[in-house]
VOGU-3710 file (C-alpha; in Angstrom, 3 decimals, decimal comma):
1> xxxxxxxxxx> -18,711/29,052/36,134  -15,740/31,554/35,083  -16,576/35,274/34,760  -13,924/37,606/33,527  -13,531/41,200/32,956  -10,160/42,767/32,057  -8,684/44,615/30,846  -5,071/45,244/29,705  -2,849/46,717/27,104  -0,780/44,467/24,485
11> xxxxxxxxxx> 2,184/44,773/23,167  1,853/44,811/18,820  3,507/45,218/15,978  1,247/48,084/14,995  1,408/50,111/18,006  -0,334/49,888/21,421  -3,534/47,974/21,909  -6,001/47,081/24,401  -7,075/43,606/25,315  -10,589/43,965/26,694
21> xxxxxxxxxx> -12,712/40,684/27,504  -16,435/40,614/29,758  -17,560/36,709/29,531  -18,593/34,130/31,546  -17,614/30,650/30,470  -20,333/27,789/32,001  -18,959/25,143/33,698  -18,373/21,594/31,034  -18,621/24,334/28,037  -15,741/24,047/24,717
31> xxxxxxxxxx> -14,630/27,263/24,080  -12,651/28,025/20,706  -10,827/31,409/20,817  -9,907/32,902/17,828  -8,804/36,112/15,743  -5,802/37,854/14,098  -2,042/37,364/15,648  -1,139/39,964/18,117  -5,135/40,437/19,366  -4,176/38,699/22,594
41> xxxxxxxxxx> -5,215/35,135/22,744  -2,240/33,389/24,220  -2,325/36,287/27,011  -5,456/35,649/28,166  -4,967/32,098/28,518  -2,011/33,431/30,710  -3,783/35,983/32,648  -6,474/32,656/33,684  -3,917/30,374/34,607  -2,257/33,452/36,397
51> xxxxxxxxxx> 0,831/33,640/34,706  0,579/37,488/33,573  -1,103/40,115/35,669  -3,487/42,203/33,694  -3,609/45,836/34,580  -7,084/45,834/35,388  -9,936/43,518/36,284  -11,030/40,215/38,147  -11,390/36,211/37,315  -13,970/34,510/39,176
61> xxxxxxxxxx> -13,740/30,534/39,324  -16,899/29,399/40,948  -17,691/31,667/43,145  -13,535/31,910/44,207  -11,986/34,853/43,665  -8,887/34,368/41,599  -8,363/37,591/40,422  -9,579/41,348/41,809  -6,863/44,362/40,511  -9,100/46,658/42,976
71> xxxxxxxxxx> -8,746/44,484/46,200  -5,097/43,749/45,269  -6,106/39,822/45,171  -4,512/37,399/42,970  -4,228/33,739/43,540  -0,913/32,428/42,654  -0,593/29,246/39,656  -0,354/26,928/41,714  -3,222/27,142/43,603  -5,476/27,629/40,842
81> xxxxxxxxxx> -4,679/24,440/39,200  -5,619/24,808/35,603  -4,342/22,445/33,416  -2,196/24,284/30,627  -1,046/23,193/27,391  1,544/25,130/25,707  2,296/26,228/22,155  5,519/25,268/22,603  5,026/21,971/24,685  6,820/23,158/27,316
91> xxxxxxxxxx> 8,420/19,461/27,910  11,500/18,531/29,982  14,162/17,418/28,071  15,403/14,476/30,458  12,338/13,427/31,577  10,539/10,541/29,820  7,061/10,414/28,887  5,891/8,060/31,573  7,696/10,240/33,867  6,588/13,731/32,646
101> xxxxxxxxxx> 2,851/12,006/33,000  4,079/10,934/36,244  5,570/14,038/37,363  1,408/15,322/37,416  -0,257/12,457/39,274  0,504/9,334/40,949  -2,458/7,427/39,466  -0,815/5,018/37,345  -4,337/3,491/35,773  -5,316/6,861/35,004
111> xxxxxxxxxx> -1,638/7,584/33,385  -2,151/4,474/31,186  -5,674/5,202/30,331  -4,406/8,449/29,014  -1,510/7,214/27,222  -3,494/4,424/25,075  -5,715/7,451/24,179  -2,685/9,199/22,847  -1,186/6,798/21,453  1,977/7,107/23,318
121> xxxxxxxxxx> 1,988/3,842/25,470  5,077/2,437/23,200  6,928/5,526/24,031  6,480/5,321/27,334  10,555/5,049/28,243  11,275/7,966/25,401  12,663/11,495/25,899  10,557/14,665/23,811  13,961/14,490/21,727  13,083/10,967/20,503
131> xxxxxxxxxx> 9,363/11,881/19,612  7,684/13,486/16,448  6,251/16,906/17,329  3,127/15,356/16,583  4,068/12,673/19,575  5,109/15,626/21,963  2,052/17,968/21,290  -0,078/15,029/21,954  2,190/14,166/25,424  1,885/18,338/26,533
141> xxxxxxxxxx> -1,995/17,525/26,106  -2,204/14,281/28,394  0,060/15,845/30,522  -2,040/18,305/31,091  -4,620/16,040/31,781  -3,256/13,718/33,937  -4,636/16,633/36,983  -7,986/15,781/35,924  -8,023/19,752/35,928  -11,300/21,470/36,092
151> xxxxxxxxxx> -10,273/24,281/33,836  -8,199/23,425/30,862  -6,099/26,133/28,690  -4,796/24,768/25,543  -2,814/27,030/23,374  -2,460/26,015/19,725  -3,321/22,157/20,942  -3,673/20,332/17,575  -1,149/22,580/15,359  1,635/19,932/14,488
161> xxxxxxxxxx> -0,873/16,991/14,259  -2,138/15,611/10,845  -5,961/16,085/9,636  -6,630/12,471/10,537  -5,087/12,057/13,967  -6,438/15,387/15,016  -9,883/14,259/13,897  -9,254/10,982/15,800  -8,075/12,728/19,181  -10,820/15,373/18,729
171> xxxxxxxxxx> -13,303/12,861/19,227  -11,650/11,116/22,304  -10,538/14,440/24,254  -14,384/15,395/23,864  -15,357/12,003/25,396  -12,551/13,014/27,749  -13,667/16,536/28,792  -17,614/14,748/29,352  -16,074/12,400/31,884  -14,017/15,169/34,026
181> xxxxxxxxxx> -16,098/17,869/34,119  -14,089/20,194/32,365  -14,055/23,678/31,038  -11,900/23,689/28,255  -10,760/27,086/26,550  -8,753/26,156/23,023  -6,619/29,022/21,280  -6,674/28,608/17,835  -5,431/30,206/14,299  -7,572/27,652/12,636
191> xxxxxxxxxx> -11,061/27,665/14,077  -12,188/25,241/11,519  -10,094/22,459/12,910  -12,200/22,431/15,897  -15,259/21,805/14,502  -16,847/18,670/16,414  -15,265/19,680/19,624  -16,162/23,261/20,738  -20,081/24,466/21,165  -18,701/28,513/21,844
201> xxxxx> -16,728/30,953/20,791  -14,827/34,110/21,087  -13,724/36,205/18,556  -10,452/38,946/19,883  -10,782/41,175/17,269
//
């Protein structure tokens, strides 16, 4: 169980405005967060994985306090150990795939596991410069994974992916979440592309 309550003011193209969230997300649940650009999605993935400090308000991760603005509390990255997927991949540039997977975990069944169900086990000796952005959006997702995270932030996951491979992962990341027990929270432009994935929602307005 997450439970949130922030609040904090975003920077937009229209002037000043005010990110405000109370939710709880259930543990195992698909979230799909959606809404207009500049109403704050990618910052409240960021403000979860602890990455931005909101100006007021507390995160709750089962029962752990991860976040409390009036206690002065806040629980560095690190230790919170969400698995994060960036809209820009966020991939090293010298680093190979098998070592960017390896770079997360040590469990080298679980690394191949994941890379079959990308697709990316005959690219296991290339550099992000060698892949399609299709190939390095899906690596920034198994990377992610390969923590077997609890909580999982994906920003933008399926953007540079065509309608039939993102159908086709879909379906194996769901089987995916089942097995580990995770809460996933998926930042999206495109709501509709998540259909068969996500069971919630939340609408920044």
């Amino acid at each position: 169980m997450i439970r949130i309550a922030i609040e904090t003011k975003l920077k937009a193209y229209s002037g000043q405005q005010e990110l405000r969230i109370v939710r709880e997300f259930h543990a195992g649940s698909i979230t799909k967060i959606f809404g207009p650009s500049g109403s704050g999605k990618t910052t409240l993935l960021k403000i979860i994985a602890g990455f931005v400090e909101p100006e007021k308000g507390s995160i709750v991760v089962d029962d752990i306090t991860w976040l409390d603005t009036n206690s002065k509390i806040f629980v560095a990255p690190q230790k919170r150990k969400a698995g994060f997927v960036f809209q820009d991949y966020a991939l090293f540039p010298n680093m190979t795939v098998h070592q960017h997977m390896a770079y997360a975990t040590s469990d080298e069944a679980w690394i191949s596991k994941l890379l079959k169900i990308g697709k990316l086990d005959a690219f296991i000796t290339h550099k992000p410069g060698y892949l399609s952005g299709g190939q390095q959006q899906r690596l920034a997702i198994f990377r992610a994974l390969a923590t077997k995270p609890k909580l999982l932030l994906m920003d933008e996951p399926f953007s540079a992916l065509d309608p039939k491979m993102r159908s086709e992962l879909i379906g194996d990341l769901k089987d995916l979440f089942a097995e580990l027990g995770t809460t996933v929270l998926i930042v999206s432009h495109y709501p509709q592309e998540l259909e068969g994935l996500t069971e919630h929602e939340l609408n920044l307005h």
